[in-house]
MIROSE-732652 format. One record per residue (C-alpha): residue in three letters; z, x negated, y. Coordinates in steps of 0.1 Angstrom, whole numbers. Example, Ala and Ser with C-alpha at 12.3 -4.5 7.8 and 13.67 -1.06 7.14 Angstrom:
# residues 2
NODE  rest     pz     px     py
NODE   ALA     78   -123    -45
NODE   SER     71   -137    -11
//
This chain:
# residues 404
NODE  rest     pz     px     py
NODE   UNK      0      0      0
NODE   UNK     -5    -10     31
NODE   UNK     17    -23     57
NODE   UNK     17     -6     93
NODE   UNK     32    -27    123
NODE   UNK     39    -18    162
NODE   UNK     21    -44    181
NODE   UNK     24    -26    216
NODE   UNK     41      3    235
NODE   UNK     39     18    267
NODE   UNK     60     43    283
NODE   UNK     62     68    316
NODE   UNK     94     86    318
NODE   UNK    127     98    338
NODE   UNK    142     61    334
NODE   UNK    111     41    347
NODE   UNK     72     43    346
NODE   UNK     67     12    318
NODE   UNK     83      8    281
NODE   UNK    101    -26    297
NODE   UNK    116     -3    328
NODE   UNK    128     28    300
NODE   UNK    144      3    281
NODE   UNK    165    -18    306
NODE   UNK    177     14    317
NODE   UNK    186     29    280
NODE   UNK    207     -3    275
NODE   UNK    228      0    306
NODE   UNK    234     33    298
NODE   UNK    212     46    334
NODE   UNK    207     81    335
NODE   UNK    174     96    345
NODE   UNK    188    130    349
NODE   UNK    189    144    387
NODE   UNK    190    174    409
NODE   UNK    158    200    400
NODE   UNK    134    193    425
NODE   UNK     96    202    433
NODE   UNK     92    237    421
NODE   UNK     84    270    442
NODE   UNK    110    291    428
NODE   UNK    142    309    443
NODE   UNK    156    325    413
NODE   UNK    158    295    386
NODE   UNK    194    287    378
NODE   UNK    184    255    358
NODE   UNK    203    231    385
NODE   UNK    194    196    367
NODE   UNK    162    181    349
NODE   UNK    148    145    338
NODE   UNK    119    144    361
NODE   UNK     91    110    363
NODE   UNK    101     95    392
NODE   UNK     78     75    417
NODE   UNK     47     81    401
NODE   UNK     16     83    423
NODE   UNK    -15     89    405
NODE   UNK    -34     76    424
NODE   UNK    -22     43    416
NODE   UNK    -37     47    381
NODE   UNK    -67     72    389
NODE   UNK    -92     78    409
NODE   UNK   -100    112    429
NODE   UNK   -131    125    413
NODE   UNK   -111    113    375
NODE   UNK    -76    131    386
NODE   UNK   -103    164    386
NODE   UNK   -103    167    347
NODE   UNK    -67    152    345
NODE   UNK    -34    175    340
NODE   UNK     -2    153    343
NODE   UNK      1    158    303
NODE   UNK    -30    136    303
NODE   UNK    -21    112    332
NODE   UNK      8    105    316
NODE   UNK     -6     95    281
NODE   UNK    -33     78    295
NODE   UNK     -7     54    315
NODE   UNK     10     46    286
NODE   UNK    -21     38    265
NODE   UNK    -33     12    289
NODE   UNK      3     -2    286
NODE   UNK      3     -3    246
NODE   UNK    -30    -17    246
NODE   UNK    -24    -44    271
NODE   UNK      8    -56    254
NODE   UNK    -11    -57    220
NODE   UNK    -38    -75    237
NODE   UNK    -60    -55    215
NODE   UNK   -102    -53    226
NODE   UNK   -120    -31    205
NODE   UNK   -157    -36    206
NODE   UNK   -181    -27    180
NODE   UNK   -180    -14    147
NODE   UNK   -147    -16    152
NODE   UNK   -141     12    174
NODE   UNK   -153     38    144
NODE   UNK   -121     25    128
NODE   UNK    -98     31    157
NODE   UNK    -77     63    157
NODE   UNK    -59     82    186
NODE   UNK    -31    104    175
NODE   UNK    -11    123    201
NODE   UNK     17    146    199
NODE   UNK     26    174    225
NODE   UNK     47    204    224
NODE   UNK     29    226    251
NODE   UNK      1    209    264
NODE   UNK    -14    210    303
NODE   UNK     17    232    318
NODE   UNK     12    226    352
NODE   UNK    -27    235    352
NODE   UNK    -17    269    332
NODE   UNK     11    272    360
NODE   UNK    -19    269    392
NODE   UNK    -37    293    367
NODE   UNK    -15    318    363
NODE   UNK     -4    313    404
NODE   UNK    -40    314    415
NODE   UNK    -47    351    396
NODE   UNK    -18    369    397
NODE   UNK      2    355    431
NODE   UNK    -24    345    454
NODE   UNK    -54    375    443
NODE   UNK    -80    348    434
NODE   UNK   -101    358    408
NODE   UNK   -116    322    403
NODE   UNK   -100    295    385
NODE   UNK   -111    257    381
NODE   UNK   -142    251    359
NODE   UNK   -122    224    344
NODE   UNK    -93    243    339
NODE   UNK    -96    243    303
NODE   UNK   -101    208    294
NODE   UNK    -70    201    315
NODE   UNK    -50    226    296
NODE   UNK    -60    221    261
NODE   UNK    -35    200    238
NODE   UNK    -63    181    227
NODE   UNK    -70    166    261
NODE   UNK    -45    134    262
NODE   UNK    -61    121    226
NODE   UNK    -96    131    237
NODE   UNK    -90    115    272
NODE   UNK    -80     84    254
NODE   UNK   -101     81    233
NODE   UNK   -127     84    254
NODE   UNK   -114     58    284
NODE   UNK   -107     31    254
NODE   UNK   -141     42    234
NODE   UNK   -116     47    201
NODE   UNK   -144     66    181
NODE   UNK   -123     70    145
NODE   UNK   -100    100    140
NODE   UNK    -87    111    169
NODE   UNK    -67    147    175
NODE   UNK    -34    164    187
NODE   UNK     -2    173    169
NODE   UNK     13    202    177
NODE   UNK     52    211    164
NODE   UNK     72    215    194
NODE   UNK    102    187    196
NODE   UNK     89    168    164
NODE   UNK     56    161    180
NODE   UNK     54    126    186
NODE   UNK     76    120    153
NODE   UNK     47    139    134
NODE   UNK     23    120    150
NODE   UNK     36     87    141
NODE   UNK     37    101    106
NODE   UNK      0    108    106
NODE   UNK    -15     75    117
NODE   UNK      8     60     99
NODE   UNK     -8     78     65
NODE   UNK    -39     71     80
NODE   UNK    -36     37     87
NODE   UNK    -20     35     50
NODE   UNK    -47     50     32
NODE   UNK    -75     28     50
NODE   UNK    -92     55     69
NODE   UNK    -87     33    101
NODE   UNK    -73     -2    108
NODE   UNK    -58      3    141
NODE   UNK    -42     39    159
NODE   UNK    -29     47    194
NODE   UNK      1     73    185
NODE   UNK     25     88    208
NODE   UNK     41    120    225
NODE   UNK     38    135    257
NODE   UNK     49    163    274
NODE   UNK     46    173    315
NODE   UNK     63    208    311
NODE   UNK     89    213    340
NODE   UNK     73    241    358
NODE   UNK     82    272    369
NODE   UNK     73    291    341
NODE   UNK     87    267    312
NODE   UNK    119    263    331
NODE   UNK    123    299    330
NODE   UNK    111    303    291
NODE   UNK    141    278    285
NODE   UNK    167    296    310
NODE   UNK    157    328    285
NODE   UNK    171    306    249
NODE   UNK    202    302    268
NODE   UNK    206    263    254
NODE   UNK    204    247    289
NODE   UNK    236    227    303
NODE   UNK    244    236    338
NODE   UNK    259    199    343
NODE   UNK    241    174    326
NODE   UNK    230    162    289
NODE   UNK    267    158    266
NODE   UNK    252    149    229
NODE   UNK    278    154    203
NODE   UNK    305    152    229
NODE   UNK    332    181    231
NODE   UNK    324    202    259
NODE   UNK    286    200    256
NODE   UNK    269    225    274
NODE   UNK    234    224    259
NODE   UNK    200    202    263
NODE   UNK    184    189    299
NODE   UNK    147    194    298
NODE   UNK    128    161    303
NODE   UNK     92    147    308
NODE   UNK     71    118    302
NODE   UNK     47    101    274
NODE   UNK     53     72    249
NODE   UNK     26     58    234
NODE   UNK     19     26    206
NODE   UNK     -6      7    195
NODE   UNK      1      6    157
NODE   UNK    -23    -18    131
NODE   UNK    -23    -30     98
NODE   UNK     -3    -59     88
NODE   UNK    -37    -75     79
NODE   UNK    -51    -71    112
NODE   UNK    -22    -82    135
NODE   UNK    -20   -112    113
NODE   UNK    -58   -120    115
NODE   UNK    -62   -118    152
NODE   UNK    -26   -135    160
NODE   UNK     -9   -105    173
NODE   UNK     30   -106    181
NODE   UNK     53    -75    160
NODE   UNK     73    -58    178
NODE   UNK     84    -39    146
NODE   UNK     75    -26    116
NODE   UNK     67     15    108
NODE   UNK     80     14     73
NODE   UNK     81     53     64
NODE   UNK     81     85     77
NODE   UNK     95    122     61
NODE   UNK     86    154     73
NODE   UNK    101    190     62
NODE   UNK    103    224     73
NODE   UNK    131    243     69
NODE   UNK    122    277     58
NODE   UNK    151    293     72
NODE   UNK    148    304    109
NODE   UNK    127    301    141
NODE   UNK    154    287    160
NODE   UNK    187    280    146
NODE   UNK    190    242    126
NODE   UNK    195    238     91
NODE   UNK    211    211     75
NODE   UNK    190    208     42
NODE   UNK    158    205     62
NODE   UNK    169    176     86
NODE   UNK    184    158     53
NODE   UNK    150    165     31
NODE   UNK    133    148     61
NODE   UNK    157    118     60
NODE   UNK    158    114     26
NODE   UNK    118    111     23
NODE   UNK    115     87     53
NODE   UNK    139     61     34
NODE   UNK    121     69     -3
NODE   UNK     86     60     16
NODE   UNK    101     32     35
NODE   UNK    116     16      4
NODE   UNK    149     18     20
NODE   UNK    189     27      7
NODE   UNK    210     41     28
NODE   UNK    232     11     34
NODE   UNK    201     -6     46
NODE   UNK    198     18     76
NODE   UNK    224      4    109
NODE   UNK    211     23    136
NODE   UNK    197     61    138
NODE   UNK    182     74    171
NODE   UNK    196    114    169
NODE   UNK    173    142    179
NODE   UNK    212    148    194
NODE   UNK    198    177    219
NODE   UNK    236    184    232
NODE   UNK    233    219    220
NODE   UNK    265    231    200
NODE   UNK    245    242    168
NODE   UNK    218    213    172
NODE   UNK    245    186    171
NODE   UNK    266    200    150
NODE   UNK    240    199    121
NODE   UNK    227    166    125
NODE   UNK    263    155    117
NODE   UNK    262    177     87
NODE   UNK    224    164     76
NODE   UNK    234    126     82
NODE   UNK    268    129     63
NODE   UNK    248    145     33
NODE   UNK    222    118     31
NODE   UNK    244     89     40
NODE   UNK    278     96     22
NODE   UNK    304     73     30
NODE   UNK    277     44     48
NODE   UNK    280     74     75
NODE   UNK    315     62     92
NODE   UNK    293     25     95
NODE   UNK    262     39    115
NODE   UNK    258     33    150
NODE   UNK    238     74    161
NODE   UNK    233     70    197
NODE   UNK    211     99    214
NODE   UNK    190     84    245
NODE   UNK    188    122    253
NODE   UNK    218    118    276
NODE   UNK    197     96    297
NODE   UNK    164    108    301
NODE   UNK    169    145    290
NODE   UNK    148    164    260
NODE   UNK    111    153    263
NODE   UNK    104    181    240
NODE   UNK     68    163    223
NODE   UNK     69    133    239
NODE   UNK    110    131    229
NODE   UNK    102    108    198
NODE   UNK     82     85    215
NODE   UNK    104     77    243
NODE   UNK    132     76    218
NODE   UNK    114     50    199
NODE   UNK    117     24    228
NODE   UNK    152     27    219
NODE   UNK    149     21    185
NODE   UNK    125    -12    186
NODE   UNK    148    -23    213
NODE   UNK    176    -21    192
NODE   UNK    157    -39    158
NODE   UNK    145    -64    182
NODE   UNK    175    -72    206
NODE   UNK    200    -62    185
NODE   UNK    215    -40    215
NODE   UNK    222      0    208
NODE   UNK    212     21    233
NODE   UNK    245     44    241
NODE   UNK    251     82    239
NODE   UNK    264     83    282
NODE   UNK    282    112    294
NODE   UNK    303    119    264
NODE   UNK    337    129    274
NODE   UNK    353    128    243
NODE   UNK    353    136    201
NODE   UNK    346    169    188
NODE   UNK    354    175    156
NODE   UNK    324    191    139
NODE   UNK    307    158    153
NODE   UNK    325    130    133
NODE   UNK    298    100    138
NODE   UNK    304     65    157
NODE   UNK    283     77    186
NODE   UNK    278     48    211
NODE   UNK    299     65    236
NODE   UNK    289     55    271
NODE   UNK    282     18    265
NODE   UNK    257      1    249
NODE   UNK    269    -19    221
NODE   UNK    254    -52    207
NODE   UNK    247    -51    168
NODE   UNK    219    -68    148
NODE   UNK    204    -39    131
NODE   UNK    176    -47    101
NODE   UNK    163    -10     99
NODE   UNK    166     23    112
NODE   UNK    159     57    117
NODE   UNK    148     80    147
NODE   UNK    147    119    142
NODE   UNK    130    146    156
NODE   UNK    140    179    145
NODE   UNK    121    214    161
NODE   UNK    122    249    166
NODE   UNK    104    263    139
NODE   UNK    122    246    113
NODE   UNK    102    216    116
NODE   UNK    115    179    107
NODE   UNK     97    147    115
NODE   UNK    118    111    107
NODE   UNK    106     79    115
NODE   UNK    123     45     97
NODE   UNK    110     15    113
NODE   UNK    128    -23    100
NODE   UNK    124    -61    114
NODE   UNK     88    -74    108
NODE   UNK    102   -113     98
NODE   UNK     81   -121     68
//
């Protein structure tokens, strides 16, 4: 079988607008989280979010480009160039039919659907953008990818609300595995505080009216976020030929649904998941130090992942360092796995665990060595990162030190 290694990354979210920027921030424990701002709306009572920060687009666009571009797009394609730079990856050739773009997102162009919906029905205008629909479609970050890097293998969007990106990395990694491409750009994105999504969210009543508290007593519920991660992910074989430097190594991936309800957790799902992610990664249990939480801050949401990593880890469980970076730069919803997994490569290659910030104390039901507050240096081998949806649907990533 073959081997799958991360060779770049790239990264626009709430704690800084490049992978190196997210991650400085995740290990001094920085939040992103801050006052709602920007949206025409009198009557939201969402009081916080994780909103991209300084980003100017045209810094990375032109005028007559940013046309066909929603932020869900802009975002990705940011990331891209950064993923692709750090690999230092030029695909020319016959080698771009073997080049893949993969990209997670739980909603798609929200803000275009948004000026849609507020052009018709607020403003009386009966005409809407003739490129409206290749802003909104979820297709349009892996299309406009693959388009600006002339990637012409498999390319296509993922679709399964929070486990987006985790699903994604899942598929190029079976791609890449079975040989139906050599290299893959794979991520999440997600550009979905607007009006209307705020207001979807308000309506679930999980939102904290403070800020994000992951498996901390006292939690109020999840902080929406935004932002794309994306990673430039080859074959062993081919980083090796061309020279490349590892960042990590994508050893496995599980995926499960729960079969059990739209919107409430279940424990056996998120474990199935786990469980299959070490079996295709060749990993125990006791191998794993580190796992990046799907830790939303919701009661029920946390509460379960304790249950789920208790049942596949046993007594190994009271060793693990579970941080969730959630409390920093809020729930990315399909871009959440990506910008999580800056966290976990940072960790495998600094040996530094991002912290769970904001946590005021233990609860109970949530019995797991949480990083509280602080990052905490800790040379971890291998580890996990989970993603776990509404829906039912479970995506885990295990990633381990490339040193061989």
């Amino acid at each position: 079988m073959r081997r799958v290694v991360v060779t770049g990354m790239g990264c626009v979210s709430p704690l800084g607008l490049t992978a190196a920027a997210t991650w400085d921030a995740m290990r001094e424990g920085r939040s992103g989280i801050a006052p709602l701002a920007g949206l025409e709306a009198r009557d939201l009572r969402t009081a916080v979010a994780a909103q991209i920060k300084g980003y100017d687009a045209l810094a990375h666009f032109d005028e007559k480009r940013l046309v066909l571009l929603d932020p869900v797009s802009q975002y990705a394609l940011v990331a891209a160039r950064q993923a692709l730079a750090q690999a230092g990856l030029r695909i020319e050739g016959e080698a771009a039919d073997r080049a893949a773009v993969i990209v997670g997102t739980g909603i798609g162009g929200a803000t275009t659907q948004e000026q849609m919906a507020r052009r018709l029905y607020l403003e009386g205008n009966p005409r809407v953008h003739p490129m409206a629909i290749v802003r909104v479609m979820p297709n349009a970050p892996a299309s406009q990818i693959s388009l600006e890097m002339g990637f012409r293998g498999p390319a296509f969007a993922v679709a399964s609300a929070c486990a987006s990106a985790n699903h994604a990395f899942a598929q190029a990694l079976a791609l890449l595995r079975s040989g139906g491409a050599d290299v893959a750009l794979a991520g999440g994105v997600e550009a979905c505080i607007t009006v209307g999504t705020v207001k979807a969210w308000e309506a679930m009543r999980v939102m904290a009216d403070d800020t994000c508290r992951p498996f901390s007593i006292d939690r109020h519920g999840l902080v929406l976020g935004e932002g794309a991660g994306m990673f430039l992910l080859e074959t062993l074989e081919h980083a090796r030929a061309r020279g490349a430097e590892i960042l990590a190594e994508l050893a496995g991936a599980g995926m499960s649904a729960d079969a059990a309800d739209i919107v409430m957790p279940d424990a056996g799902g998120a474990a199935r998941a786990m469980r299959s992610a070490l079996a295709q990664a060749g990993l125990a249990p006791q191998d794993i130090g580190y796992i990046n939480a799907h830790g939303t801050g919701t009661p029920a949401n946390d509460r379960t992942e304790t249950q789920a990593i208790h049942a596949v880890f046993g007594a190994h469980a009271r060793q693990l360092a579970v941080s969730s970076t959630k409390s920093m730069h809020g729930h990315g919803l399909g871009a959440g796995g990506a910008i999580e997994l800056v966290a976990v490569i940072g960790a495998l290659r600094e040996g530094v665990i991002a912290p769970t910030i904001n946590y005021l104390g233990p609860d109970p039901a949530c019995d797991l060595d949480v990083v509280p507050n602080v990052a905490r240096e800790r040379p971890v081998q291998a580890a996990l990162s989970n993603s776990f949806a509404f829906g039912g649907l479970n995506a885990v990533v295990a990633l381990r030190r490339c040193d061989d």
